[in-house]
C-alpha positions in Angstrom: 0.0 0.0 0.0 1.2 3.4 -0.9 -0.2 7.0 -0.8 -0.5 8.8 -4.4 0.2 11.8 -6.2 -2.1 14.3 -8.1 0.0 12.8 -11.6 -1.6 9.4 -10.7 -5.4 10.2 -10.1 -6.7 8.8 -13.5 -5.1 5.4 -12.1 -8.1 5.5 -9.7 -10.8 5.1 -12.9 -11.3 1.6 -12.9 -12.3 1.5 -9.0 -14.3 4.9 -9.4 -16.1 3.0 -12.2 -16.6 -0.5 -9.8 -17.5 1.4 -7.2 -20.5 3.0 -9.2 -21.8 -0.3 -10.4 -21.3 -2.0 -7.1 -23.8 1.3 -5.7 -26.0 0.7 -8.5 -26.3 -2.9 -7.2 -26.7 -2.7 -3.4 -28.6 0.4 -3.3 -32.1 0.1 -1.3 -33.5 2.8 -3.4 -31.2 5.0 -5.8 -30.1 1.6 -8.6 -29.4 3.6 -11.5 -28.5 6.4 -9.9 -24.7 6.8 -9.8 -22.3 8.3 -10.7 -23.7 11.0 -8.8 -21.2 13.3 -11.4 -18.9 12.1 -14.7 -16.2 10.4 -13.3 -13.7 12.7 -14.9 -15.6 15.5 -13.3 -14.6 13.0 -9.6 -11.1 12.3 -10.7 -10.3 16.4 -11.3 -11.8 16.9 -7.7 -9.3 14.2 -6.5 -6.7 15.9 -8.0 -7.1 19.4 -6.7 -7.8 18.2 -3.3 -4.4 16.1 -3.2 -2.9 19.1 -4.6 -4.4 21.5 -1.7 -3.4 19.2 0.7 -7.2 19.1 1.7 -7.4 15.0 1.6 -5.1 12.0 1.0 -5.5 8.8 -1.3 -3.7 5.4 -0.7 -3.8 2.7 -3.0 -3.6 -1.6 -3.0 -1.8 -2.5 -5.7 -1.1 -5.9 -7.2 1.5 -6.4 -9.7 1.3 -2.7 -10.5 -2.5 -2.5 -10.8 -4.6 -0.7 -8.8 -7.0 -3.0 -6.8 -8.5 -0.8 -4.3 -8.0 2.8 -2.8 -9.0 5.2 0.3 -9.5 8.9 0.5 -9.3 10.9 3.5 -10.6 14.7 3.5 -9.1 16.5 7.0 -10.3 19.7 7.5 -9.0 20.9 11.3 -10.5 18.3 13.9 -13.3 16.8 11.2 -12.4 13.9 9.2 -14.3 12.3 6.4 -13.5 9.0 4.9 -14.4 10.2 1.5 -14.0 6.8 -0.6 -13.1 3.2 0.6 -12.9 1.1 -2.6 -12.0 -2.9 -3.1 -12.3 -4.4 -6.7 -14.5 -7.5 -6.0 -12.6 -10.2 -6.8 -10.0 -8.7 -3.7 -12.8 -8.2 -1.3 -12.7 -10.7 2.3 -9.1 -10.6 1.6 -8.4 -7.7 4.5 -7.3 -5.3 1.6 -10.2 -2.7 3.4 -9.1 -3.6 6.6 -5.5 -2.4 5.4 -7.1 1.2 3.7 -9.4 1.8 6.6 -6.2 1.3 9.1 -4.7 3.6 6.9 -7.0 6.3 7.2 -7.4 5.7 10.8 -3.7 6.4 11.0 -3.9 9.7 8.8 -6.6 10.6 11.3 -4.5 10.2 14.4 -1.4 11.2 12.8 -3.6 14.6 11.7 -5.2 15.0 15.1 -9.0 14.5 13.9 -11.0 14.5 16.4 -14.9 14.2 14.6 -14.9 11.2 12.2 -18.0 10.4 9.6 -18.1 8.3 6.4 -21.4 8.1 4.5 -22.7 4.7 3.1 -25.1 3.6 0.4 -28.1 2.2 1.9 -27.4 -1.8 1.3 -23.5 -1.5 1.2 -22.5 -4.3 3.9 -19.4 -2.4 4.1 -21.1 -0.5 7.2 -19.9 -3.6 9.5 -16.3 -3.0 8.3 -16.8 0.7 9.9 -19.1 -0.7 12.8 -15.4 -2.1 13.7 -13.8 0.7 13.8 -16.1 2.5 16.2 -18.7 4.2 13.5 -22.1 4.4 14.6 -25.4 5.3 13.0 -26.0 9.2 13.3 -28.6 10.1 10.6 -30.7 8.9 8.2 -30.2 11.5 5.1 -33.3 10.7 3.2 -33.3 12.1 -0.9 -35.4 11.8 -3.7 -34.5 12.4 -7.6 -37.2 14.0 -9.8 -37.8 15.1 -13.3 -39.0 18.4 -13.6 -40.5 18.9 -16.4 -40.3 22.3 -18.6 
């Protein structure tokens, strides 16, 4: 595992793309509804944030290909892990384990003190942050409509 620069962000498309279908999938109520922007549109906001110094990316790799990643956004004492990804053939392997010990130690090592993530409603990847001492705080309910002209 390794952190990245800004020059590598559009290594990150593949796992941006999995992640969307794996939403699409597991979602309660929103399938069809990601990506939430044009992952280009994402990968340019990675950038500029790594560049700012505003959030921080590590990568898995396997034989130089990019099988999962973590962002971390620190602003001050808040923290947000931003994006936990895991190609599905690598997940129950502990590769999230490994980014989400990561990102506690960016935490830590950044003095955060107030911690959220946000999850998909269906993504069993709530008990991986159930482990790490994450707890239900709100239920952030949305809609999507056409409106029409």
């Amino acid at each position: 595992m390794r952190e990245i620069e800004p020059n590598e962000i559009s290594k990150l498309y593949d796992c941006i793309c999995e992640l969307s279908e794996h939403h699409n999938d597991v979602s309660v109520n929103f399938k069809g509804y990601y990506p939430l922007k044009p992952y280009e549109k994402t990968l340019e906001s990675f950038e500029a944030a790594l560049r700012n110094q505003e959030s921080y990316i590590a990568v898995t790799e396997i034989e130089n290909r990019i099988i999962g990643f973590c962002k971390v956004d620190i602003n001050g004492e808040s923290g947000k892990l931003d994006y936990l990804v895991v190609k599905e053939e690598f997940r129950g392997k502990g590769f999230g384990k490994e980014l989400m010990d990561w990102a506690m130690q960016m935490f830590d090592q950044n003095n955060v003190k107030h911690l959220e993530v946000k999850v998909v409603d269906g993504n069993k990847a709530i008990h991986l942050y159930e482990k790490y001492g994450f707890k239900m705080k709100s239920h952030i309910l949305g809609i999507e409509r056409s409106i029409s002209a």
